[in-house]
N, C-alpha and C positions, 0 to 999 in steps of 0.2 A: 325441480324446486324442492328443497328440506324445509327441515321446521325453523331454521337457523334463519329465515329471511327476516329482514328486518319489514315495519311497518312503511318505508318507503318503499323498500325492495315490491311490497306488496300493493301499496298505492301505485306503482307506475307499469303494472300490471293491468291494475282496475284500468288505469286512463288507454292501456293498448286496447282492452276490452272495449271499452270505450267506441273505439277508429274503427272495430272492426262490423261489419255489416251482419244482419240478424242470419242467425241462422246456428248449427250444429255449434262451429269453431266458437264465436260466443260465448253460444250456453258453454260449454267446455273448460273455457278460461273464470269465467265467473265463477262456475263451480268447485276448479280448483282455488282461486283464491280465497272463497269460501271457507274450505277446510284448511287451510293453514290459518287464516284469518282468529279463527274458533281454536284451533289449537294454539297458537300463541296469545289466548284472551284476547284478544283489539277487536274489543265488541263495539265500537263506533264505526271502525272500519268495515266490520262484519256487516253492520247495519245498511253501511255504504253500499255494500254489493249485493244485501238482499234487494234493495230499492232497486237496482241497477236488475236484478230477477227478472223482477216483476217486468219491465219492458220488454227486454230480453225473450223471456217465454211468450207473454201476449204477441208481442209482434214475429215472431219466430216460429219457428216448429214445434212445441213444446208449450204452447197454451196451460193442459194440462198441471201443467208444473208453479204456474204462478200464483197457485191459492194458496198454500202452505208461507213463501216469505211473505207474501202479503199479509199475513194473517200476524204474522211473525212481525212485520213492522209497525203494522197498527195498533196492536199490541204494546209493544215498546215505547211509542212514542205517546198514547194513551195515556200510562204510570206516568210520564214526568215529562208532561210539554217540554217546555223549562228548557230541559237537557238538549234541544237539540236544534240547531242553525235555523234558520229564519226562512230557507225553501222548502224545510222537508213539508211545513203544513200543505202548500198549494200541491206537492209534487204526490201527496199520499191523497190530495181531491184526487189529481188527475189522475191515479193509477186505480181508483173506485170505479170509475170507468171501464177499465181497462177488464177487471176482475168482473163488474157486472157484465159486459158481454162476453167474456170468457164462459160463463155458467149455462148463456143459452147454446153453446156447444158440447154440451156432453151432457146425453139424458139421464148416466148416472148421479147428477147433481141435485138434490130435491126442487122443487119446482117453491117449495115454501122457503129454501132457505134463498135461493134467488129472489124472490118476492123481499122476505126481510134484508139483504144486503141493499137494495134497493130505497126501502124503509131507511137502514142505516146512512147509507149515502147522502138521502135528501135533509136526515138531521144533521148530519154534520155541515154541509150547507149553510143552514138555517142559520146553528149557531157560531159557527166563521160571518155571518156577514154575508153572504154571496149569493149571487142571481143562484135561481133554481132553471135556467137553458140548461144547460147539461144534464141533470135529471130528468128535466121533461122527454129528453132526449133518449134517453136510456129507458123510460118506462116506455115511450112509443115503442121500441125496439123489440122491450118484452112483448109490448100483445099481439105484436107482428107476428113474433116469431107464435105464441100458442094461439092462435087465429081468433082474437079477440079485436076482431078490424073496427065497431062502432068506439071503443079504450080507444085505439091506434089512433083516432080520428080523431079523436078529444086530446089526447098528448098530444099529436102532431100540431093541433093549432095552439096550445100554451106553450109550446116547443118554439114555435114561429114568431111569436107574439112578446114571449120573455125576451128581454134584454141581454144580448150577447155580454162575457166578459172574461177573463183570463184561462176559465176552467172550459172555454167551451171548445169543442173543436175547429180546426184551423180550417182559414177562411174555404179550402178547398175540400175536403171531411166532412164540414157541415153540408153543404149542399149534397154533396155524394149520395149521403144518406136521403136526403130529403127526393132528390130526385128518382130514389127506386122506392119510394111509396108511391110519388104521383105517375112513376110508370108503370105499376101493379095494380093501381085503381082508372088505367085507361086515360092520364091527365099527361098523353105525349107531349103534347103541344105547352104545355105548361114546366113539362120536367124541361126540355130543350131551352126554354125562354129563361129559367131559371140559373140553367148553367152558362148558357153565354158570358154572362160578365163574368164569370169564372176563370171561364176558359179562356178569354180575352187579356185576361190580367196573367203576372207573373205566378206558379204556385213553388211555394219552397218547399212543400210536404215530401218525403220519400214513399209516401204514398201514392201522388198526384203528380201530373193529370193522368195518369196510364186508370186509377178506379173510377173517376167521374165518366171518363170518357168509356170504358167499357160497359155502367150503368146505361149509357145512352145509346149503345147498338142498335137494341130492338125499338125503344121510341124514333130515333133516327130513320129506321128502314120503316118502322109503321108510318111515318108525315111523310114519306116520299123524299128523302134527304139521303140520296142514296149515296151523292160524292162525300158526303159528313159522315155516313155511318160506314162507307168504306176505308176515309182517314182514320176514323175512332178505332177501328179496329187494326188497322199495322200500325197507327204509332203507339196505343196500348199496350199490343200485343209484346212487342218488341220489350217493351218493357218489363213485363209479366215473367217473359218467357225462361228467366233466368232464377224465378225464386218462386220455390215447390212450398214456402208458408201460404202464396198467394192462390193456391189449387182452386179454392172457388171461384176466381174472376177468371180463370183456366178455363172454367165448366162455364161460363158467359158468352167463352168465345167459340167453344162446341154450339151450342147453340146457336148463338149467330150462326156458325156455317151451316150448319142444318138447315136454316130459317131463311137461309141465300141461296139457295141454292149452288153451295160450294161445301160439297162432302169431299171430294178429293182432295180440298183443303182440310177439312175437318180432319178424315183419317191421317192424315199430316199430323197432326197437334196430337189426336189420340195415340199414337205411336211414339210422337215424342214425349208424351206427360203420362202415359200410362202407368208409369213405373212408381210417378210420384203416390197415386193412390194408394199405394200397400205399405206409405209409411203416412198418413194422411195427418194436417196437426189435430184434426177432429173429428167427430163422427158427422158432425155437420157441414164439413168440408168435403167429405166423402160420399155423404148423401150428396151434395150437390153436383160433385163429378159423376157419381153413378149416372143420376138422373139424366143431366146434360152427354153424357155418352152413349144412353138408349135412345135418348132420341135421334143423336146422330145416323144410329143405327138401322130405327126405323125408318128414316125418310129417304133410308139406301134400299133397304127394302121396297120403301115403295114405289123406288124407283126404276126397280126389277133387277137390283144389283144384291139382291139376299145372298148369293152366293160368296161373296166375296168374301176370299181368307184376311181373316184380320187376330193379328198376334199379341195373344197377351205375355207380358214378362214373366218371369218367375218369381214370386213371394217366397216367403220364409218357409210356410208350410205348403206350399203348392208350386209344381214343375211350369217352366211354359210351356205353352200350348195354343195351338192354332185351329181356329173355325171359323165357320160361316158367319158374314153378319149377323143373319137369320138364327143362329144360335146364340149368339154371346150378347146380342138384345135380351134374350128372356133371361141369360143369366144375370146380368148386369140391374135387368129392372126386377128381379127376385133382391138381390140383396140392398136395391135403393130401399123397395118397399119394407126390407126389414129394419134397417135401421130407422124410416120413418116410424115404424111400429113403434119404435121403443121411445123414440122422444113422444108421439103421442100417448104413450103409456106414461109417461110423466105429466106430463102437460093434463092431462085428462080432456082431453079433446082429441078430432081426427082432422085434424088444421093439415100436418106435413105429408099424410098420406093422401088426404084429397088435392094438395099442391101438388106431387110427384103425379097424381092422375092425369091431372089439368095440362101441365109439363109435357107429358108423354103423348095427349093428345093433339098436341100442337102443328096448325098445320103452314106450310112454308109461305113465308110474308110477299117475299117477289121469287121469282122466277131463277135468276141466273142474276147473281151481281161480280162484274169482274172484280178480278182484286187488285191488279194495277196496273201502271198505267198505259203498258205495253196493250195492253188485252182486250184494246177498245179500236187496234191496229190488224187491218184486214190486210195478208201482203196482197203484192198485184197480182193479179192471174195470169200464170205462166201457161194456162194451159194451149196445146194446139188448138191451129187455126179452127179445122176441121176433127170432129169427134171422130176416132174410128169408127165406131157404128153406123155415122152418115156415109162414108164408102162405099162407092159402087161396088158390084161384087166384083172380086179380082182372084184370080188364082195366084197359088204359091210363088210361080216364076213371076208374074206381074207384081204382086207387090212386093217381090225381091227386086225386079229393075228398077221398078216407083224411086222404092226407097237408096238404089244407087244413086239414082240419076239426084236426089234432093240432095244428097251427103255430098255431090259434085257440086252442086247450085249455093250447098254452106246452106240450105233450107232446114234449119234445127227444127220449126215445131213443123213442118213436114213430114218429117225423118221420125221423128217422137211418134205421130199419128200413127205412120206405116208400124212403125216400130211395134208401139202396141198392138196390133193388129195381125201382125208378122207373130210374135208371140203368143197367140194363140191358137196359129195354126200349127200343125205335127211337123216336127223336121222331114224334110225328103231325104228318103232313103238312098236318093245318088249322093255319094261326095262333092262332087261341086254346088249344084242349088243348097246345099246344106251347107257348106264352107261360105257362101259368099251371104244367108240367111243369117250362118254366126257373126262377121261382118258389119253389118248392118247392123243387130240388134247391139252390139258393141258401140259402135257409130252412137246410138242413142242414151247407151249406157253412161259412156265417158262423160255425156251433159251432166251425170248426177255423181253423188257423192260415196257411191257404190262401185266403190274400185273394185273390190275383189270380182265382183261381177262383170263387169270388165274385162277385167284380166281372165278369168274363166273364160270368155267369150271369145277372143284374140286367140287364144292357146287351141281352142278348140277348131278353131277358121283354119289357121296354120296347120293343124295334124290333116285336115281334109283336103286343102290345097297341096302339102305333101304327099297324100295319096294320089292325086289329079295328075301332081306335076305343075301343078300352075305355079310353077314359081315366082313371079311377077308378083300376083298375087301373093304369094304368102309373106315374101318379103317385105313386102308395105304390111303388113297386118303384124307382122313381127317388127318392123320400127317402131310401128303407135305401140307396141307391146313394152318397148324398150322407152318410148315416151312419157310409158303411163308409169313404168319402173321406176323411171329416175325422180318422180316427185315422191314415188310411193309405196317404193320398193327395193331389192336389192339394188348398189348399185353396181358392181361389175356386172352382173348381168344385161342390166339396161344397156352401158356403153357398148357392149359387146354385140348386142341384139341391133342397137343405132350404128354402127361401125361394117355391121357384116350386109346390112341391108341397103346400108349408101354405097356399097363396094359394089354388092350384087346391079344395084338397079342404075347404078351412075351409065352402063351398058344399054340403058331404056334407048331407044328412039325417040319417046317424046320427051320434050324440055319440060312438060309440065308434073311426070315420074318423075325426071330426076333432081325437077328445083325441092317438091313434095318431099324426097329422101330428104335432100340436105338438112333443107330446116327442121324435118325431125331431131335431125340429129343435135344440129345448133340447139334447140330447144330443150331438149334432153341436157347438153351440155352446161347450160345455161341455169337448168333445174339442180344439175350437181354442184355446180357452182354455187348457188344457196345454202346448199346442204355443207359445205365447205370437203367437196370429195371430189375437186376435179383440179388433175395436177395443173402447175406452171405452161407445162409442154402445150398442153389441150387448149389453155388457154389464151395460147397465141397464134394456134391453127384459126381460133373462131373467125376474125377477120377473113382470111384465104376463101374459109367454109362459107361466109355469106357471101365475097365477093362473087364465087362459081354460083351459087343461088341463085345471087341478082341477074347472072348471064342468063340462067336458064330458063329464070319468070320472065325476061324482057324478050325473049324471044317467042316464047309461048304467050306471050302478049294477054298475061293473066294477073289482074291487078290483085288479086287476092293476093298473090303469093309476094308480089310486086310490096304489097303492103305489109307485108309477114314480114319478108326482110327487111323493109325501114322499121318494123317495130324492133325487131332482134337489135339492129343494128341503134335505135335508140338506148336498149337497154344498156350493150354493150360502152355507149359512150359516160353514159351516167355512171354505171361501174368505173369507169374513166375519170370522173368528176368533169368531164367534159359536157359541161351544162348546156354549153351554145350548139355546140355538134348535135345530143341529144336533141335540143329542141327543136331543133332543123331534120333530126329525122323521125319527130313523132308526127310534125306537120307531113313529112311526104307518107307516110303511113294513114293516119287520117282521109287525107286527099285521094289516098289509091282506092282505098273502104269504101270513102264515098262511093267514086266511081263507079265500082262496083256493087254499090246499091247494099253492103253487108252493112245492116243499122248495127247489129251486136257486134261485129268488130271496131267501127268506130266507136262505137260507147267504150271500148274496152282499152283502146291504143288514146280516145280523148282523156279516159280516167288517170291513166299513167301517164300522160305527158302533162294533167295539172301537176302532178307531184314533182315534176324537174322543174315546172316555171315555178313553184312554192320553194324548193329550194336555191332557185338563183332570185331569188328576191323578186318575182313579179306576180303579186298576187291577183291582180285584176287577167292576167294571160291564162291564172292557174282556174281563177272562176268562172272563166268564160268556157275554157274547156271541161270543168265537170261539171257546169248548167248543160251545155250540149247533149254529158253522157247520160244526162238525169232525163232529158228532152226524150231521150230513146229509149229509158229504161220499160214504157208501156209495150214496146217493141219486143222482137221475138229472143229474149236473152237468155240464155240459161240462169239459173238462181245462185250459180257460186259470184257470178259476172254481176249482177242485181245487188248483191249483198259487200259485194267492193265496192260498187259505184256511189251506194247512199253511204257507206261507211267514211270512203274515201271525204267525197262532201260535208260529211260532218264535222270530219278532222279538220276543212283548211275552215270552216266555220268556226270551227274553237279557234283556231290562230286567228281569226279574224274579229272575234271577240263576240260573234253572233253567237250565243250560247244556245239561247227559246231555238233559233232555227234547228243547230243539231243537232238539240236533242231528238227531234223530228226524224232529221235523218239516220241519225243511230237506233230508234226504235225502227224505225221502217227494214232495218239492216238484220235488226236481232231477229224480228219476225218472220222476214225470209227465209233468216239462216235456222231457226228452230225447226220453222214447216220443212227444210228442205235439209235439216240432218247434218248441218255443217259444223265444222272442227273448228271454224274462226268465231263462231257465236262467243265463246266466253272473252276474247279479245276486244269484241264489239261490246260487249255487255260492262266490259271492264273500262273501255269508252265513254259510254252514255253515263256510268253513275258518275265520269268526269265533270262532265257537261251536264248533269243533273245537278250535281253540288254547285255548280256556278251560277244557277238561276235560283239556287234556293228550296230546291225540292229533294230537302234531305232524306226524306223515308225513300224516297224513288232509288236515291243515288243508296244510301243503304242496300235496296234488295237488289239493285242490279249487283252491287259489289260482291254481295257473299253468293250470290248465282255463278257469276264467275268464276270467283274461286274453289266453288264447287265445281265447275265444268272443267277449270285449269288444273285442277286435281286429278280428274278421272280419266283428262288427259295424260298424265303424267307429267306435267310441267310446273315441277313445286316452287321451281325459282320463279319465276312469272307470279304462280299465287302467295307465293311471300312476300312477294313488293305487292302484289292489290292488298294485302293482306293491315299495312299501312294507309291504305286509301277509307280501307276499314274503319279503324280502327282511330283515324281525326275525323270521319264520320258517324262514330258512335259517342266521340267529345262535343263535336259540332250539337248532338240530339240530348247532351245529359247522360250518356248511356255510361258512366264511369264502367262501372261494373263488366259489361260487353266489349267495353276498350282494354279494360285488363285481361281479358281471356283474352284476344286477340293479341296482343302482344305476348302473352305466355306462350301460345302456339307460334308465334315468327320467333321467340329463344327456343322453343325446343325444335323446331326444325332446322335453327341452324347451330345449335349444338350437337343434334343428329349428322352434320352432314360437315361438322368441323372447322365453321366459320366463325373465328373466332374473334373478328371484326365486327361481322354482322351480329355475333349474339351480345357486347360489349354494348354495341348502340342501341339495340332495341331493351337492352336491360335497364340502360340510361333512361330511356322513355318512360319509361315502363317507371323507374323510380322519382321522374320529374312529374307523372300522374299522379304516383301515392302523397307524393310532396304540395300539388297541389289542393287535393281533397283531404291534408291536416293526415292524414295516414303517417304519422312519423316515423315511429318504431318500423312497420313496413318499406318505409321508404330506406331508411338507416340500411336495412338488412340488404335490398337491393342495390343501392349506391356501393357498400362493401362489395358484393358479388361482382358488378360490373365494374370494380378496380382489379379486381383479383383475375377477371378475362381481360380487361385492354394490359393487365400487364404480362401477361403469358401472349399477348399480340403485338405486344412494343409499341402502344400507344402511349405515349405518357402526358401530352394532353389532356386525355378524356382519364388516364389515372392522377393524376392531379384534380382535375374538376368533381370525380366521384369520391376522394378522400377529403375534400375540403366540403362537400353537400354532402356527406353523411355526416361526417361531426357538426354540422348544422342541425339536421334532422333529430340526431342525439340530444342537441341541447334545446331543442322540444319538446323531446321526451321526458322531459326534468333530469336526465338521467348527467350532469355536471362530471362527474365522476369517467365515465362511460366516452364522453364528450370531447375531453380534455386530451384521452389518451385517443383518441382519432385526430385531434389540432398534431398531436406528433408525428401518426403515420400522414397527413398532409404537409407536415415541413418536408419531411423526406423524400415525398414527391415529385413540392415544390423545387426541391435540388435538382432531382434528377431532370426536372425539365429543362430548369436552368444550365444543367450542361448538355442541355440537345438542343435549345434553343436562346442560345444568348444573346443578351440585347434586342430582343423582340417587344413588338409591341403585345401581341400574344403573353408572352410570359409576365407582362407588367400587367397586364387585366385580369390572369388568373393567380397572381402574386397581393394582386389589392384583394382582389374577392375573398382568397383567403383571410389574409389577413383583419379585413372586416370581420368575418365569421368568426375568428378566432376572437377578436376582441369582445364581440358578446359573450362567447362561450366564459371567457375568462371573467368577465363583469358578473356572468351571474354567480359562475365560483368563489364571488368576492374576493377576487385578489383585481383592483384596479389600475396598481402599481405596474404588473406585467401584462396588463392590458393595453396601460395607455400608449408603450410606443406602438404596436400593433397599429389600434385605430391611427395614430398618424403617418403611418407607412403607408395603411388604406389611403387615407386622403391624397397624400401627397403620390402615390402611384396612381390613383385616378387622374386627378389633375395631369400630368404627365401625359394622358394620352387624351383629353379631353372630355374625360366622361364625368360632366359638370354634376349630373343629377346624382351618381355614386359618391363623388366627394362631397356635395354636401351633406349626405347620408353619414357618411362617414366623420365631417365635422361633429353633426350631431352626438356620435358614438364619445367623440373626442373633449367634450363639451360636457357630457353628463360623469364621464369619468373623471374630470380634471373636479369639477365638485365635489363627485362623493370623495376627491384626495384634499377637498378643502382649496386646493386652488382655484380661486372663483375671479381675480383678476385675468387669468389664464383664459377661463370658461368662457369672460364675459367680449371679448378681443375674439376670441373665434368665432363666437355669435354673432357679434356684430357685426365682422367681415362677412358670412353668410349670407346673414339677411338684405345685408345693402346688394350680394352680389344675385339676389335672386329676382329671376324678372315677375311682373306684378301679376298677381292670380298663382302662384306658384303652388301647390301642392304643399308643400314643407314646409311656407311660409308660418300658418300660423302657428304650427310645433314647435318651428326655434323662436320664430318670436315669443311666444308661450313662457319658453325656459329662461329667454336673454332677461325676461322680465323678470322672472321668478329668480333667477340670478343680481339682478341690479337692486333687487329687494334685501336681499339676504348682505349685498354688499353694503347699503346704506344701513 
């Protein structure tokens, strides 16, 4: 910016200052405009953007800063009413306001001169005319704050009593207030009844309801309202959580988790807002997070967790550094207590320091309050039948056969039991009992989610059996070795290991060793096949390789295996797209389970065969079979198997439009998979906040979402958390969350600008500028719609570069900027061409052909030239109609209609109006606008 800007140049700056949300950037622009403002004299203008301060600082980071232009406007407009537009009187009430509770924040402020601005306040009042609510309001506030509680009580009821009216605060602000006096004087029950209608009604404040609702924390947990005071607190929170002006409703919600008995949430929030304190907007704000942070600290203390390292950031003049609870409590409440020092050295009272005492002494309201809604979800108990310690006494070798004979039987919490039990006794020092000990406890291993351990265990069975000779044995333990590989591990190794062990053992005697090889190896095959690492070749043996299986379970007359192979043999046909086949061999699988009395393998062959009848269209075959697996899920299943099956069932529940049900079973899935350490949890979680958003439990579906994409992160799966990342992100629209929608689409353009998608970063920038476009954000939206023309056209979209060169010269000519506006209508023709020769004769190019050209017509109506407007708007119309988009052409008549007046053709105007209106049906939306003009035109005509 030079000195050279014109006074427009400079107005359409204020108004971007304007769009833009409280904080640093802001203050920054305001104050640059400022100084050129003063330096080219345009002292009205000037005036303009001190006003515009005063907001600005108060509501922002920078309190501090807003006594000087105030001082500065009232001033100004004091010498010569007269001179100045007809809103500045009410807007320099409401910023009296603003400046008296700015002054109870800093105890450098005389305590007499806040008294007289006060004074001041209520005369100006008086002689405008206007209710004294607001005032009373403001002196309540002072005696609060210098603990002059029988004043407080006396304001507060002519605060009450006085006549609301234009200067008072909005309908959700006033109560706010009102209900942290009667929640400081013990009147829970009265602050709650008071906000209800509140909170039951719509609030427009950008304040509201994230401050009334976290006033209501602690009166909420004190009435025993504990579902109320756990909503107040995450949808509040969520809100808060992005703007460090709000530090003190920060420190509200430290305290609530102190008070809940949820410090692990607490240190959460202290680790994330810590940083905000060492740029605090006051000392009163900082007092307040001291406070609320020592006590965090003590109720971990006294909860025998004083040890705990908790990290503070680094400051300007101080390194970070990491200690004990139990330390950085006494530091923390050394410098609350000084800063209360000094406001009660102003005040002349010990109000703030006997509050910090009070504060610190506080002791926890309930016990344990969950915080959502997962956490109220006990998973099932997996554990074995029998506890190890109930075990008769057995020796080494005994509970090494025990535990064979269950792993032969498919007896998992048998095998679990021995298992434990088995592990705590010493290895034998012969290589066989020790090789077939590692075995086993492998055996138990694989149930869980502890591959490497596993595989540890297998490797070591094999080196002992190696030493023995038992090659029979080592070879199966090197299969499952090469099983456990293929989902999760090298994969030439695994084939190699599956391959040389079906060689070796195909040689067995019994059919029951060599059906066991096979279908390792099929299984194994079939896991590389997912992974997309198993050739063409391989996967034409698979048939051959279950056919010789099925020979060798049917002769060893063992349904297990019998049922192994119809499962293999299901999956094999579904990779087929052979749905009928499939579902003819999950039933013979199924049936062989039974027979065999394995409840967890039927649960596990019923869960996959719903998902073949879900997709050959039969969803009553598909419910029947994952009601079955859910029948059995009390059964002895392992938790990866538990955490399918509910999953599974949720999913055909969402297709089936039962949403309440699956959320049910999606949390029952999460909670399994958390207790039990599983990799599919953020998948699951990414699930439920689906199925949360469909019932309307949008905070729910919020925390699942960003859970997962935290999980899908840590997994390394950024593609997966950039699409949840979207689910986001119309769930932070869905909640009001503008602000948290925009970061979240910032983060899916830089990761897929990171990773060179230049598709994906085009569309999310699109979004991304149809947000700003919707919340009046112009100038930002402008900036974005240029960016995402400038990537679809280095991706050869010319679609979406058309549509983002015709919405940002729209966006322009919001910005008043006509000029700015005009030459974007150009780079939109050129576009427009370009699409027109990729797609000619489209209905597509006629709707972004009208679009345009609409836009354009305004743009140019407001440049005052109507002349090259009006074909524009008739191109609109008549390309609308064209493809039938009735409500656009009218739209566009309308355009057509004001233009052809201001060109004095009003015979023209009055002929396209009239056709409108007759052609709109009754209740029409548009109705009374043209009708409105058609009048105002047939007046002008007569």
């Amino acid at each position: 910016m030079s000195d050279a800007n014109t006074p427009d140049d400079l107005q359409r700056l204020l108004f971007q200052a304007y769009d833009l949300p409280y904080g640093d950037a802001k203050d920054a622009l305001l104050e640059q405009v400022l100084r050129h403002a003063e330096a080219g004299g345009h002292t009205q203008l000037a005036f303009h953007v001190r006003m515009a301060m005063v907001d600005a600082y108060g509501h922002g980071m920078s309190p501090a800063k807003l006594f000087v232009p105030f001082a500065r406007c009232l001033a100004e407009y004091d010498r010569d009413p007269g001179a100045h537009e007809s809103w500045v009187a009410p807007s320099l009430r409401w910023k009296f306001k603003t400046a008296v509770g700015a002054m109870t924040k800093f105890p450098e402020v005389p305590m007499d001169r806040a008294l007289a601005a006060l004074d001041q306040m209520e005369r100006r009042y008086r002689v405008e005319g206007q209710s004294l609510n607001a005032v009373y309001g403001r002196r309540h506030r002072v005696a609060v704050h210098i603990g002059d509680l029988e004043a407080a009580a006396r304001w507060y009821e002519r605060w009450c009593t006085t006549p609301r009216d234009e200067n008072s605060d909005c309908e959700g602000c006033d109560p706010t207030n009102r209900v942290a006096w009667l929640a400081s004087q013990g009147r829970d029950l009265d602050a709650v009844e008071l906000a209800a209608p509140v909170l039951a009604g719509e609030l427009g404040c950008s304040e509201q309801p994230q401050l009334i609702l976290t006033e209501l924390l602690l009166p909420y947990l004190r009435t025993g309202q504990l579902d109320e005071a756990r909503s107040a607190h995450r949808r509040s929170y969520r809100l808060l959580r992005t703007k460090p002006q709000d530090l003190a409703a920060i420190a509200d919600h430290l305290e609530f988790c102190a008070l809940s008995g949820n410090q692990v949430r607490g240190l959460e929030l202290l680790d994330r807002h810590f940083s905000w304190l060492d740029r605090a907007p006051s000392p009163k704000d900082a007092l307040a997070f001291l406070t609320a942070a020592a006590l965090l600290l003590r109720t971990l203390v006294d909860a025998g967790n004083g040890d705990t390292v908790v990290r503070r950031p680094a400051a300007a003049d101080r390194p970070a550094a990491e200690s004990t609870a139990r330390a950085l409590r006494v530091e923390l409440t050394d410098e609350a207590l000084a800063i209360a020092a000094r406001f009660d050295r102003r005040n002349g009272t010990d109000h703030q320091t006997a509050s910090v005492h009070r504060k610190l002494a506080s002791e926890p309201i309930v016990d344990y309050l969950p915080l959502s809604a997962a956490a109220h979800r006990v998973p099932v108990a997996q554990g074995p039948a029998v506890a190890a310690a109930e075990l008769p006494p057995l020796t080494t070798i005994e509970l090494i056969e025990r535990a064979e004979q269950a792993n032969t039987r498919h007896a998992l919490a048998e095998l679990r039991t021995l298992a434990q039990r088995l592990a705590a006794e010493p290895e034998p020092s012969d290589p066989s009992p020790a090789g077939r000990r590692a075995s086993v406890l492998a055996g138990a291993a694989l149930q869980s989610t502890d591959h490497d351990h596993a595989e540890s265990l297998l490797r070591r069975a094999a080196e002992y059996f190696a030493v023995t000779g038992e090659e029979d044995r080592r070879q199966s333990d090197l299969g499952r070795l090469g099983l456990l590989l293929s989902r999760h591990g090298d994969v030439a190794e695994a084939l190699g290991l599956l391959r040389d062990s079906v060689s070796h053992l195909a040689n067995s005697p019994e059919p029951h060793t060599r059906a066991a090889a096979t279908l390792r190896l099929t299984g194994g095959m079939f896991a590389l096949f997912d992974r997309g690492e198993l050739s063409d070749d391989d996967v034409a043996e698979l048939p051959v390789l279950l056919d010789r299986a099925a020979a060798d379970a049917t002769v060893a007359g063992d349904d297990v295996l019998l049922g192994d192979v119809a499962r293999h043999r299901m999956y094999l046909h579904q990779n087929d797209a052979e749905l009928a086949e499939a579902a003819a061999a999950g039933q013979e699988a199924v049936a062989a389970y039974r027979r065999a009395g394995q409840s967890w393998r039927v649960a596990d062959a019923a869960q996959y065969l719903s998902g073949i009848h879900l997709d050959a269209g039969d969803s009553g075959a598909a419910l029947e079979m994952i009601d079955e697996a859910v029948r059995l899920v009390d059964a002895d299943l392992p938790d990866s198997l538990r955490l399918v099956v509910h999953a599974r069932r949720g999913a055909l529940l969402v297709h089936l439009g039962r949403h309440e049900e699956a959320v049910s079973e999606f949390s029952s899935a999460v909670t399994i998979g958390i207790a039990a350490g599983s990799s599919q949890v953020p998948y699951v979680q990414w699930d439920l906040a689906v199925a949360y958003r469909a019932v309307g439990q949008l905070l729910d579906a919020a925390d699942q979402a960003e859970e997962a994409i935290a999980g899908l992160e840590r997994a390394g799966a950024g593609e997966q958390a950039r699409t949840c990342r979207f689910l986001l992100a119309g769930l932070h629209r869905d909640l009001d969350e503008d602000e948290p929608a925009l970061t979240v689409l910032d983060e899916i353009i830089e990761f897929d600008r990171a990773t060179g998608d230049l598709g994906g970063e085009s569309y999310a920038l699109v979004e991304t500028a149809d947000l700003l476009d919707a919340l009046d954000r112009d100038a930002e939206a402008a900036e974005r719609y240029a960016l995402a023309a400038e990537v679809a056209e280095r991706f050869g979209d010319p679609v979406r570069v058309a549509y983002c060169r015709y919405s940002a010269a729209l966006s322009l000519h919001w910005t008043g900027d006509s000029a700015a506006a005009i030459t974007a209508v150009t780079a939109a023709d050129e576009a427009i061409a370009k699409l027109a020769a990729t797609h000619p004769d489209t209905e597509l190019l006629t709707w972004h052909t009208a679009r345009h050209n609409h836009n354009a017509a305004r743009i140019l109506r407001r440049a005052q030239r109507p002349a090259d407007a009006l074909p524009r708007a008739d191109a609109a119309a008549a390309g609308f109609r064209a493809i039938g988009a009735d409500d656009q052409a009218t739209r566009a008549d309308y355009e057509r209609a004001v233009l052809l007046i201001e060109l004095k053709r009003l015979v023209e105007a009055e002929k396209i109006l009239t056709e409108a209106v007759a052609a709109l049906a009754d209740g029409h939306a548009a109705e009374p606008m043209l009708s409105e003009l058609l009048a105002d035109t047939r007046a002008q005509l007569t």
